[in-house]
C-alpha positions as CSV (number, residue, x, y, z in Angstrom):
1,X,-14.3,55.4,54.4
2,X,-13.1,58.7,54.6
3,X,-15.1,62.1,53.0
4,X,-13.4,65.3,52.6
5,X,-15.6,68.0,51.8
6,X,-14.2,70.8,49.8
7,X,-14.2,74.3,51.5
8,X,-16.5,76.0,49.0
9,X,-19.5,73.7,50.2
10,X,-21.8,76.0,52.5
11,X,-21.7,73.8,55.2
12,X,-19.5,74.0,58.2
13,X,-18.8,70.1,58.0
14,X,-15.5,69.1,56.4
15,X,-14.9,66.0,57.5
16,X,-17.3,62.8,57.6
17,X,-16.4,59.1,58.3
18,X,-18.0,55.5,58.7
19,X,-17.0,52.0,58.4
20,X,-18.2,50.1,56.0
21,X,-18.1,46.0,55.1
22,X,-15.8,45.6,51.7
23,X,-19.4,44.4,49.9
24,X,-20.4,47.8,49.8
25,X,-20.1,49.7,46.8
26,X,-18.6,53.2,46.9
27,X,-21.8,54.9,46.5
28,X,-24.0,53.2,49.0
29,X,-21.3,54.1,51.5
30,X,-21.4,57.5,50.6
31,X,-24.7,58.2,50.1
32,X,-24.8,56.3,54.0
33,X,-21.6,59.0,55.3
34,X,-24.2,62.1,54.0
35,X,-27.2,60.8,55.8
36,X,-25.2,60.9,59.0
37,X,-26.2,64.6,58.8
38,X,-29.8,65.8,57.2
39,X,-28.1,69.1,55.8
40,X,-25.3,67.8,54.2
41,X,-27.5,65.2,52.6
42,X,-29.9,67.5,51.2
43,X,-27.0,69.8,50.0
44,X,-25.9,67.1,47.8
45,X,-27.9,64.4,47.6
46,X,-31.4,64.5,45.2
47,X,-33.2,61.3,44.4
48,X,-30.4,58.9,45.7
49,X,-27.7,60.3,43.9
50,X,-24.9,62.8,44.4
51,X,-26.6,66.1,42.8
52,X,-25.1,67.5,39.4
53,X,-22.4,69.7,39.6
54,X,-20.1,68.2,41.9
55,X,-16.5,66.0,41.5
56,X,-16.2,62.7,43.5
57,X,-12.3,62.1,43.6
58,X,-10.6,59.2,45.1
59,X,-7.0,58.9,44.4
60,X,-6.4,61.6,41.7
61,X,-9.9,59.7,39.7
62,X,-13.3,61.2,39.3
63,X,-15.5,58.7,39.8
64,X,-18.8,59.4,38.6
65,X,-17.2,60.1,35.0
66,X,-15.4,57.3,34.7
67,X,-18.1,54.8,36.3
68,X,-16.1,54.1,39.1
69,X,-18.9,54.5,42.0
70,X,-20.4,50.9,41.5
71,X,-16.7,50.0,42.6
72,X,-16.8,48.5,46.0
73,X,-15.1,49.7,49.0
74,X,-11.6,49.5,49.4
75,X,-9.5,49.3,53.4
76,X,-9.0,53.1,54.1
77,X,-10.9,55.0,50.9
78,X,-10.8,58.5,50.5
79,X,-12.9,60.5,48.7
80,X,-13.2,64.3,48.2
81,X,-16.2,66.2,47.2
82,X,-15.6,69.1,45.2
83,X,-18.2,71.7,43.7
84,X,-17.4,71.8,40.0
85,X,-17.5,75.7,40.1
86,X,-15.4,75.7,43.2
87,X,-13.5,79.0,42.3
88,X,-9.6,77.8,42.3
């Protein structure tokens, strides 16, 4: 898994990636590819979930609005994290 962080996050980290087995749902991976670094996590992460105010996209799809972050892993996932007020 793959996790593109949009430019308008304050952090200097754009890029994060893992492997994961193909049990893993979507969201345990990424909550797992944020905890690689403690201030990216607490940037977006609040009581085990992605924080309000941000867009998980995988292949043109926002996931947290359509449900899709139960969805398990898939071979070569991308996802892109994207402040909802990210100015463009």
């Amino acid at each position: 898994m793959i996790v593109h962080l949009h430019s308008s996050i304050p952090t200097e980290i754009r890029l994060l990636r893992n492997k994961f087995e193909e049990d893993t749902t979507l969201l345990q991976g990424l909550l797992s590819i944020l905890s690689q670094n403690k201030d990216v996590y607490e940037l977006l992460v609040v009581d085990g979930n992605i924080k309000p105010g941000f867009l998980i996209i995988s292949d043109k799809v926002e996931l947290r609005t359509t449900k899709l972050l139960s969805s398990l892993i898939k071979k070569n996932t991308e996802l892109t994290i994207i402040p909802i007020s990210h100015g463009g």
